[in-house]
Structures are given as structure tokens and as C-alpha cells.
C-alpha positions, 0 to 999 in steps of 0.5 A: 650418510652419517654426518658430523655438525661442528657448532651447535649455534643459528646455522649448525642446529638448523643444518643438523635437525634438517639433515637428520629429518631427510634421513641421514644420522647427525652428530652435533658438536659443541663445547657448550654442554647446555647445547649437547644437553638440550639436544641430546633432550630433543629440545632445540639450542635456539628459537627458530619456527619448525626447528623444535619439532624436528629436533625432537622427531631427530632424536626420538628416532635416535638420527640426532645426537649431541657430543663434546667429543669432537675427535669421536664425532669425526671417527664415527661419520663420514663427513664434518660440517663445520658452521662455527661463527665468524663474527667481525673484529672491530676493524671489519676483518673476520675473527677465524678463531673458532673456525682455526680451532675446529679444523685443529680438532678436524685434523688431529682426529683424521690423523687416526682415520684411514677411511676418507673424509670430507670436510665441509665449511658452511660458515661464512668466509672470505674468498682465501680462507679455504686455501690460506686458513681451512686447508693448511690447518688441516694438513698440518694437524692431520700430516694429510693431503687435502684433496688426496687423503681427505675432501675439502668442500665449502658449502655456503648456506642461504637461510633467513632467519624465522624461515630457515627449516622452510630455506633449508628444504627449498634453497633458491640454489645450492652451491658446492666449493669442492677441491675435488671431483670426489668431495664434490659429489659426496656433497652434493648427494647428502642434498639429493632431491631438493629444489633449486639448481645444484651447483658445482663451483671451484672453492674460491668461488663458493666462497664469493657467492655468499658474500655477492648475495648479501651485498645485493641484498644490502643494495636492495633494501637501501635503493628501496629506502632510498627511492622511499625516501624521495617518494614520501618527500615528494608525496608520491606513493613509494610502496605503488612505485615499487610494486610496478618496479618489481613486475618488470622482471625482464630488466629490473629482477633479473641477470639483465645488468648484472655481468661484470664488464666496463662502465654505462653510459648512453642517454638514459642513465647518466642522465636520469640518475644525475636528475633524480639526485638533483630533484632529491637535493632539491627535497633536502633528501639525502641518498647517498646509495643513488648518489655515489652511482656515478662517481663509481661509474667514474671510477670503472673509466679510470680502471679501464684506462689504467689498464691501458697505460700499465700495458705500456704500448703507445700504439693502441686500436680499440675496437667498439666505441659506442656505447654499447653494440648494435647502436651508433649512440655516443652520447656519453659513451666511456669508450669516448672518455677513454678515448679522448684520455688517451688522445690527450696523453698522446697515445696513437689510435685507430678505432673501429665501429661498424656502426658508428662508420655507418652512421658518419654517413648517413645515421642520426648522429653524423652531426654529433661526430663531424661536430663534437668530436671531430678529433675523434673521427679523424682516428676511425678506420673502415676495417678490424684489420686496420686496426690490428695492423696498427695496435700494440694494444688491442682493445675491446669496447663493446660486445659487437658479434664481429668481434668474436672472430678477432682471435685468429688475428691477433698477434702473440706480441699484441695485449688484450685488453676486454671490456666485455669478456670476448670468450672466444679470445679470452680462451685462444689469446696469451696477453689477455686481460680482462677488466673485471675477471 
């Protein structure tokens, strides 16, 4: 394929030596003349391991080559990556500038093209730019439809610096935000043999990924300092510790945990988290990252329970209240947070767990109901339809199997409320919402 690469810069010379090297014919494009020069030279714009070699063997064989001209780049290939920068403004925000003006260029040079053209965004942006910059500035310059007369794809790329080349050819994944089928596909057969799952996603969330990896890479390094940081005060070997934390990939390098949903609880987390920052205070060590894990976990209770009043129903069953299925634990459940926040607001309940009616009989936790929260117990129902004949507002609290059938049931006049992400209801019922999605 004949591709276009607007930016000269980290991303774009990577893109563009890599793209050529698996055979396809590049354009780079650049404002800066050194930049075109030194490409059109053979010589790599930036200092990145292999990318010299590549550039030179590129142009050697006449597959990369360097222009100013952007209206004659778009003209002469069939899609444009556009991989300008888009650094952060003093108050956090992104500055869009270079990116509005390439897609001016973009769009005007489309406006003298019949044939179809896919324009592909690789640099970084926030979840709406496609729609609300990228998309309307290309329209309005070319007088085109995206998705119609011309492709729309963002394609976020995961290279780490001094091993990009190797990042390029060996992507952990590679993601395509399309605007539609066609664009997708064109995409997607420019990365043709590469390793990694190939992924097709809507625009929005091709935008969001990037930003999700980075902020968990961000997590990483400062719950890695941060346990460092007890280890050393504490005279405990921390790099031993985190060579046995990453073995267990099973729970702790893995999507275990990673689902969007309501808050923990049970009687591991809360409590180990509040007695390692304790222990830390205690060593006059600072670890603001642990320490915050349970004012935000505080936070996604007040969400939940926000979601509740704003659907303004006093009648409200919720449905799994332990802290998470298959166990009748409620030792710091949220659900009973919940609960007893409702109570107090005055909000008729019933309530329903089949694990929890069972261990009220016979369980390890009777006395915990009959004694610590009796006025919790009065509430429970024996069955799902006790608590949907009574519920204006249904709430799902945990991910119990029996919940999946409740779909059916439900009234058109009742609000959903999902904690857990039911997608059988998600998919059948009309006042649905979900606490994180």
C-alpha cells in the first residue's frame, strides 16, 4: 500500500522506516526541512536503536521518501497517518494545534481526490477528539462525509522508547478505531502477519485504550516504589518481594480484578490495605498511591448510592448483598454500606441472597446477621420474585448465576441498576444502568 506519514517526529520516523521495511511505499511529511532532508539522505530524524538501518535500506530502495508538500503526499498514497504531537498545555489539557492543522491540509488535499482515502490518527488523544476535532475539520476542509467519501481510523501505538523498531514488529496488541467496516479492514491489512491479537474497536474506544495502558503503567511503577519504599524502611528485600509478586499471574498480572464494577470488600482487602498504611505510618513512610485505595474505594459506595437516590423510587430490592458471589461473607461487604445508607434515608427494601438466607440458618456467619446487623435481616426475602414484586428500583449487587435469568421478569416500569454488568439484562431491559459503563 502506498501510505502517507504526517510528522516526522518519535512516532512518525518509527512508523514510517517500519512501514516501508515490510514492503509497503512511504511518504513522510514534515514542515521542517532538515527532517525531509535527512530522510530523503537515508539518515534517520531521531536517535532510536535499528531505526538508521531501516531508514537507509528504505531509501535505498526508493520505498521512503520525504516531502514538505502535504497536499502532494495525500495525492500520490492511499492512506495518511497522522502522528504529529500533542503535548500537554499548562493546565493538563492537550494542545490539538498541530493535529487541527494537518487535518486542514488532509482535508483540503481530499477535496481534489476521487478516489477513497483513509485517514488514520496514531498520535495520542483523548477519548472525542476523533469526533469533535479530527472528523469535523476534515469534512469542513474537504466538503466530504467521513465514513462515505473518505475512512476515519485511529490507531494508537504502543512503542517504548530505545525499543521501538522491535515494539513495532512485536506489538503486545494492535488496535483499530474505525468509522467504518471498510476503513477498518484497510487498516488492519497494512499490519497483516504481525504477532499480538488484531483488534477492531469503535473510534472512542481506540481512543481510550492508550490512555488506560499508560495510567496502569503509571500504577505500576508507583505500587512498585511504593512497596519499595516499605521494604527498604522495614530492611526487607523488595526487589525478592516483587520477583514472587510477579510469578502469580493467575491473580496479580492478569485481568483478574480488572472489570469495571462496584467496590471491594470482604475480610482480606480492606483490612490488609488499612494495616500495611498503618505499619507504613508507623516507619514514617509516605505512600500516598496504597494510601488513597480506600478513600477511593469509599468513593465507588457514594457512586452507587447516587445512582440509587438520582432514580428517585422509594421502593428499592436489591439483589446480592454479600460481598461478592458464591460466599455468604458480609464482613465489610459495600452492599451493606449501601444498605444501611438507604435504611437510614428511609428507603423501603427487600433484599435478596441465596447464600446469605442459607447461612442465616445454618452458615458460619449466622451470629454476624442475628447480631450485627439485625436490621438488615428483617428486610431478606426467601425469593428473586419477592423482591421484583416489591422493587421500583432493582438492584444488582453482585454476579450470583441465578441473577441472569431475571431479564424476563422485570417490568418495563422498574430501573436497573448493575453493579456487576448482568448482560443478559443489560441486553433485554430499557431503564438499565450501569454503575461503570
Amino acid at each position: 500500500m502506498k501510505i502517507s506519514i504526517f510528522g516526522l517526529g518519535y512516532v512518525g520516523s518509527v512508523s514510517a522506516a517500519c512501514f516501508a521495511a515490510r514492503g509497503h511505499e512511504v511518504v513522510g511529511v514534515d514542515p521542517n526541512e532538515t527532517k525531509v532532508t535527512l530522510m530523503n539522505e537515508g539518515m534517520a530524524p531521531i536517535v532510536e536503536p535499528e531505526l538508521g538501518d531501516l531508514v537507509r535500506d528504505a531509501a535505498q530502495k526508493k520505498l521512503l521518501t520525504a516531502t514538505g508538500d502535504a497536499a502532494r503526499a495525500v495525492a500520490q498514497t492511499d492512506m495518511s497517518f497522522i502522528c504529529v504531537g500533542t503535548p500537554s498545555q499548562s493546565n493538563g489539557s492537550l494542545d490539538l494545534s498541530h493535529l487541527g492543522v494537518v487535518c486542514d491540509q488532509i482535508g483540503a488535499a481530499l477535496a481534489q481526490k476521487t478516489a477513497f482515502h483513509v485517514v488514520v490518527v496514531r498520535s495520542t488523544i483523548l477519548p472525542g477528539t476523533m469526533h469533535n476535532t479530527v472528523i469535523p475539520r476534515l469534512e469542513q476542509a474537504s466538503g466530504k462525509k467521513a465514513g462515505v467519501d473518505f475512512g476515519v481510523c485511529n490507531n494508537p501505538e504502543f512503542l517504548r522508547e530505545g525499543t521501538a523498531v522491535y515494539d513495532f514488529h512485536n506489538p503486545p496488541k494492535t488496535v483499530i478505531g474505525e468509522s467504518d467496516a471498510t476503513s477498518g479492514a484497510r487498516v488492519q491489512e497494512i499490519y497483516a502477519g504481525l504477532p499480538g491479537p488484531m483488534i477492531r474497536c469503535s473510534v472512542e474506544v481506540g481512543e481510550m485504550v492508550k490512555y488506560a495502558d499508560n495510567a496502569w503503567h503509571a500504577v505500576k511503577v508507583s505500587f512498585a516504589n511504593e512497596i519499595g519504599k516499605f521494604c527498604k524502611a522495614a530492611r526487607i528485600d523488595s526487589h525478592k518481594v516483587m520477583e514472587i509478586f510477579c510469578q502469580d499471574t493467575k491473580l496479580n498480572l492478569s485481568p483478574y480484578y480488572l472489570r469495571p464494577g462496584f467496590a471491594f470488600g470482604g475480610s482480606c482487602l480492606p483490612k490488609d490495605v488499612r494495616a500495611l498504611t498503618y505499619k507504613a505510618r508507623s516507619l514514617d513512610v509516605s505512600t500516598p498511591m496504597l494510601g488513597s485505595l480506600l478513600f477511593s474505594n469509599k468513593e465507588q459506595v457514594e457512586y452507587g448510592i447516587d445512582m440509587i437516590l438520582r432514580a428517585g423510587k422509594r421502593a428499592v430490592g436489591i439483589l446480592g448483598f454479600s460481598f461478592k458471589a458464591g460466599t455468604d461473607d458480609l464482613r465489610e461487604s459495600p452492599l451493606v454500606d449501601v444498605i444501611e445508607r438507604l435504611i437510614g434515608k428511609g428507603f423501603d427494601l427487600r433484599l435478596y441472597d441465596g447464600n446469605v438466607n442459607l447461612a442465616r440458618l445454618t452458615g458460619a456467619n449466622r451470629s454476624y446477621i442475628y447480631k450485627v446487623i439485625p436490621h438488615i435481616e428483617r428486610l431478606m426475602v426467601n425469593t428473586i420474585d419477592d423482591v421484583l414484586a416489591h422493587a421500583e428500583t432493582v438492584v444488582i449487587g453482585n454476579n450470583a448465576p441465578e441473577f441472569a435469568t431475571v431479564a424476563p421478569r422485570l417490568k418495563p416500569t422498574q430501573t436497573v441498576i448493575d453493579f456487576v454488568r448482568v448482560r443478559a439484562i443489560e441486553e433485554a431491559h430499557g431503564d438499565y444502568h450501569g454503575i461503570c459503563w
